[in-house]
C-alpha positions in Angstrom: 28.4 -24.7 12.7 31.6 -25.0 14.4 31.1 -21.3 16.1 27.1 -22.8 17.6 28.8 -25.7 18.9 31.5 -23.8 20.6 29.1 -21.1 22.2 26.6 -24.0 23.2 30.0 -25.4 25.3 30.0 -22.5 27.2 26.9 -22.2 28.5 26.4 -22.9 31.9 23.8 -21.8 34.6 25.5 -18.7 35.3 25.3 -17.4 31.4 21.2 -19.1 31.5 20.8 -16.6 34.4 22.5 -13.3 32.6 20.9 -13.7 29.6 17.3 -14.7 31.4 18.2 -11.2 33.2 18.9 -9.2 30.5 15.5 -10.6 28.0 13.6 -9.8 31.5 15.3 -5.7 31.7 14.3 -5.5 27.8 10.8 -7.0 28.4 10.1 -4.5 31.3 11.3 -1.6 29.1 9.5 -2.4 26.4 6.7 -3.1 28.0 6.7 0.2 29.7 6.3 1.8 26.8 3.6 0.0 25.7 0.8 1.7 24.2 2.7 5.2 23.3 4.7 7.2 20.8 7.8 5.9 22.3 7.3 2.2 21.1 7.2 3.5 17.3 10.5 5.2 17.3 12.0 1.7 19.2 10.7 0.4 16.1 12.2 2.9 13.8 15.8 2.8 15.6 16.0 -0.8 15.6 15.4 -1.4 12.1 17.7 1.7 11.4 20.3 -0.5 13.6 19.5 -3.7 11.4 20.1 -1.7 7.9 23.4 -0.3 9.3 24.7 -3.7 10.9 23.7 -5.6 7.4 25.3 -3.1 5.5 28.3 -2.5 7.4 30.1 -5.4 5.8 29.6 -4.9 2.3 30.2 -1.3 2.5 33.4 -1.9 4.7 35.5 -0.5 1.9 33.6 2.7 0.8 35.2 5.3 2.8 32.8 8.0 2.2 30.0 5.3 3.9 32.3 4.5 7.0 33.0 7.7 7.7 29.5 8.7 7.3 28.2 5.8 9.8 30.5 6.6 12.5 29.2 10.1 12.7 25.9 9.2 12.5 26.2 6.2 15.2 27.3 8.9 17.9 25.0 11.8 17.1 22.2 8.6 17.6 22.9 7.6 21.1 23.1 11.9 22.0 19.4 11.8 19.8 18.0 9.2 22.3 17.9 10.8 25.4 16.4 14.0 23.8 14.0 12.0 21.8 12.7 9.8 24.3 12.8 12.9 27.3 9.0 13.0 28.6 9.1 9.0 28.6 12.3 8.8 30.3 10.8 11.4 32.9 8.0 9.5 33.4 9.5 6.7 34.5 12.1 8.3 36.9 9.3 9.8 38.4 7.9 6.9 39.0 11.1 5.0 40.1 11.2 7.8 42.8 8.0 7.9 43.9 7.1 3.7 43.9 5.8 2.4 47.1 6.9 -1.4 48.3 3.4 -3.5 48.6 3.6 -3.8 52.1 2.3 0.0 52.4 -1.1 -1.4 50.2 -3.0 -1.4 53.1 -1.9 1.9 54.5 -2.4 3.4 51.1 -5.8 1.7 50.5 -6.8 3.0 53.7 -5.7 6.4 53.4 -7.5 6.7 49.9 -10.8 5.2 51.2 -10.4 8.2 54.0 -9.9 10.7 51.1 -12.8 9.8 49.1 -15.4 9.4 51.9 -14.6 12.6 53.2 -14.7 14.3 48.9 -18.4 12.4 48.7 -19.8 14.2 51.6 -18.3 17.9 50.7 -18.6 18.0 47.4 -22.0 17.7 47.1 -22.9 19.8 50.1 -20.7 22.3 48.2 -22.3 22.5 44.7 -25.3 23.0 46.9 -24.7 26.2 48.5 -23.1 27.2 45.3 -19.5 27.5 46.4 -17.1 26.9 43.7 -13.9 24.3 45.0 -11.4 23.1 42.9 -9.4 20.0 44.9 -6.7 18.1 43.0 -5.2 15.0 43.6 -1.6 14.2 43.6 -0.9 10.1 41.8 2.5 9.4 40.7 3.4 12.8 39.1 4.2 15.3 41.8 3.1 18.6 42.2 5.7 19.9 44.4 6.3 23.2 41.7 2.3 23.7 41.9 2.2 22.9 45.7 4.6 25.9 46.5 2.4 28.7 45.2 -0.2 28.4 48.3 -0.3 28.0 51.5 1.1 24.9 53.6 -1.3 23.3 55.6 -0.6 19.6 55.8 -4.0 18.3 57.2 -6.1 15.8 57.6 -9.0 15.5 54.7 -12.5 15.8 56.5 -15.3 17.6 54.8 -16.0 20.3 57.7 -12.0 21.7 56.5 -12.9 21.6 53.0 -15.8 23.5 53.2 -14.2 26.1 55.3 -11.6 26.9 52.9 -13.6 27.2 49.9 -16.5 29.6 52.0 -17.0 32.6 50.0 -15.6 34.7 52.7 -12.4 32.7 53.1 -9.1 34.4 51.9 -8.2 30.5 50.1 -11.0 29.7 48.3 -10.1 31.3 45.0 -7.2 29.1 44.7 -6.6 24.9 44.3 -6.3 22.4 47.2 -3.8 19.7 47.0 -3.9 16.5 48.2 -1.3 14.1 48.8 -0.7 10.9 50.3 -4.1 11.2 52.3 -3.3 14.6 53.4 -4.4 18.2 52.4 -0.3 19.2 51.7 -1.4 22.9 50.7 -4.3 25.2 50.1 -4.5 28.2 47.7 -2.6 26.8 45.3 -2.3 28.3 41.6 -2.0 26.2 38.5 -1.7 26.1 35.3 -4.5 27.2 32.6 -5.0 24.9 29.5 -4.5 26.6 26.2 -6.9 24.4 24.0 -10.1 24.5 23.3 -12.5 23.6 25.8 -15.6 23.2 23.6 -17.8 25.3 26.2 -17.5 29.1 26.9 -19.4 28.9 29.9 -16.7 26.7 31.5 -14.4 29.2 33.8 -11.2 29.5 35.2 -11.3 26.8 37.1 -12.2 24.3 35.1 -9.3 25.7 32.8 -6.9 25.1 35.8 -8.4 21.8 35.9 -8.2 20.8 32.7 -4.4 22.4 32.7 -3.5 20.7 35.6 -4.6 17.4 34.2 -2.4 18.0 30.7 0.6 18.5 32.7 0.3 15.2 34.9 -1.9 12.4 35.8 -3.3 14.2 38.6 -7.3 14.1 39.0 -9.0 16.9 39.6 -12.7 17.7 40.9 -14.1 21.3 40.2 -17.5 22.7 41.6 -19.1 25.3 39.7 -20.1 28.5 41.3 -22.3 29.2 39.3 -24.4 26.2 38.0 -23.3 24.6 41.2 -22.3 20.9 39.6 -19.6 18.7 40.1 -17.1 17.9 37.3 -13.6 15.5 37.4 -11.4 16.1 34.8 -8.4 13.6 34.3 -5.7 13.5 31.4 -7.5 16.5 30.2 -10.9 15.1 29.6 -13.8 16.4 31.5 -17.1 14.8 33.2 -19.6 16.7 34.4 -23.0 16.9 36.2 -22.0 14.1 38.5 -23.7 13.3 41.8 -22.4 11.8 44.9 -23.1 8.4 43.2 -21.3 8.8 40.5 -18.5 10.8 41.8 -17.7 8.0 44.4 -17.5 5.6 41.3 -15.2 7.7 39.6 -12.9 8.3 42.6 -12.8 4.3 43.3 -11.9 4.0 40.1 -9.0 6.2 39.4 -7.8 7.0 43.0 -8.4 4.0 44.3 -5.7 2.1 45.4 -2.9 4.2 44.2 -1.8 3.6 40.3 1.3 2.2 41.2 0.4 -0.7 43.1 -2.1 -1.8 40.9 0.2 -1.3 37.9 2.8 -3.5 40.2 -0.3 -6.4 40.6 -1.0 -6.5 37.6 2.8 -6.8 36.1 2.9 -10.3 38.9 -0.2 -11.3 37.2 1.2 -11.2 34.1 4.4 -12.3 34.8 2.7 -15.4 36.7 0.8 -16.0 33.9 4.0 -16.3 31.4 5.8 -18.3 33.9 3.0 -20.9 34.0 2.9 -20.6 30.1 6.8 -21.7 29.7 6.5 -24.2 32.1 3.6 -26.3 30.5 5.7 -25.8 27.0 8.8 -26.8 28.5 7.6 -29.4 30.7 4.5 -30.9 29.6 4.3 -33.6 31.3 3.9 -32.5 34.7 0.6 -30.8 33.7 2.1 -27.1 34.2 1.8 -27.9 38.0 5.6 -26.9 39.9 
């Protein structure tokens, strides 16, 4: 009792705000890794770190146990990094690619240029039977990918699309990439998937699609050769037999605005939200109205 009151004298406004800044770190980690594997093992570690704090007292004077813990704590915090790698990737990647919210209407604009101009080639495309495979770049980057074709760093209009994937054309065998509005490289070669793809009519480049699309969050539209149908493959996952309809809706959907910023919307929303939610429990008086 006596050690409660003596930490409750030294709080002041400066300790409210480190410890409010802290809780809000943990709660944006955590909340990061919402929804994947990552969350279980936080789970795991921490009540690992519970049983080893409880016990640390009793078992203070069991030598074997004390030595044993204060190997294990080490060889933990080395484990964590290694454990936790693709998540801890994911994020950097999107620490380093994050765009402020002033660029929203830039970046809205640029994507509505993108997919207008995909509407009115793709379909003309799967007409005439000329297999395309475009992909585009989200938060993941495809620098490694972008280096194995040609550079061409142009604007996305339909007439350039279809000239690179004519039959006759020395690039259209291989991917076009698209970033940031742009075509960034032609050519390109990626990466095959090694599962199953539950049709064996499907060819090479819907396997680069589908490969492509395991690797990153990219989304990626093939047109068959053959059959001459669109398909858009994302996180690995295939749909096929759109038309320009559909395909429009899809790219709206996933490409449109860029994942980031409408991750960053709706992280205000929800923090909004849980601001007005503490202040009606704290002050209920006033209604929940600042």
């Amino acid at each position: 009792m006596r050690d409660l009151i003596y930490l409750l004298d030294q709080l002041n406004w400066i300790s409210l705000i480190d410890i409010g800044l802290v809780a809000l770190l943990l709660f944006g980690i955590l909340y990061s890794l919402r929804g994947t594997p990552a969350i279980t093992l936080i789970r795991g570690l921490f009540i690992l770190f519970m049983l080893v704090l409880i016990l640390s007292g009793p078992l203070s004077s069991f030598r074997a146990m004390r030595w044993l813990l204060g190997r294990v704590l080490p060889a933990l915090l080395i484990a964590i990094p290694i454990i936790f790698q693709p998540e801890l990737r994911r994020a950097l990647e999107r620490l380093g690619r994050f765009r402020l919210w002033l660029q929203q209407d830039t970046q809205e604009a640029r994507s509505t240029e993108v997919i207008q101009a995909l509407v009115q080639a793709c379909p003309r495309l799967a007409e005439r039977r000329h297999g395309a495979l475009i992909v585009l770049e989200r938060t993941t980057g495809l620098e490694n990918y972008i280096e194995t074709g040609i550079r061409l760093d142009a604007r996305v209009t339909p007439e350039l699309l279809m000239t690179i994937f004519a039959p006759n054309t020395i690039l259209h065998d291989g991917a076009v990439i698209i970033r940031d509005g742009r075509i960034v490289a032609a050519g390109c070669i990626l990466p095959l998937t090694t599962g199953w793809v539950g049709d064996p009519q499907l060819g090479l480049r819907h396997r680069a699609a589908i490969g492509i699309t395991e690797v990153s969050d990219a989304l990626a539209i093939v047109i068959s050769e053959e059959r001459g149908t669109i398909s858009v493959v994302l996180n690995g996952r295939i749909v096929r037999r759109l038309d320009a309809r559909r395909l429009e809706l899809v790219l709206r959907n996933f490409y449109s605005p860029p994942p980031e910023v409408a991750r960053t919307e709706r992280w205000l929303r929800e923090l909004r939200d849980l601001g007005r939610r503490a202040w009606v429990l704290f002050f209920p008086q006033h209604g929940g109205r600042s």
